[in-house]
N, C-alpha and C positions, 0 to 999 in steps of 0.2 A: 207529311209527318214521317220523322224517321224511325229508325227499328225502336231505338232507347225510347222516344217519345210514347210512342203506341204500349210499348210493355211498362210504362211508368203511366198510362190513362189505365191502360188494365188493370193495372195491380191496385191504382185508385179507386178503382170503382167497382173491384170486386171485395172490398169490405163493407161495402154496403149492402144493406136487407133489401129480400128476394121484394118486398112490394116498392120498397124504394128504386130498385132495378127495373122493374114492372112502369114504376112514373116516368121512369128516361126512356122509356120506349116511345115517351109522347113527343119528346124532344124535336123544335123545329131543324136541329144539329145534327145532320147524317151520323157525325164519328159519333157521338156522344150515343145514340141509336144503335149502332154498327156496335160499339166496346159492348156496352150494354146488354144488347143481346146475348153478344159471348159469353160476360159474366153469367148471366140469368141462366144461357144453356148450363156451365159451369157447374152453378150453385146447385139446381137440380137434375143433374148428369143423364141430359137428355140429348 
């Protein structure tokens, strides 16, 4: 995955609600798990 790639899943998937981000945690998809997280950290600035 390149820089542009990762910051264009990021920017994807941090429009999404904090329990929607909460269901990509279940993800069998490392990255999809990994971005997710960071959004989730993000969304609630932890």
């Amino acid at each position: 995955m390149t820089r542009a790639e990762f910051a264009a899943a990021r920017a994807r998937t941090a429009r999404r609600s904090i329990p929607e981000l909460i269901g990509l945690l279940e993800s069998e998809d490392l990255r999809t798990r990994f971005v997710a997280e960071m959004c989730l950290r993000d969304a609630t600035d932890t």
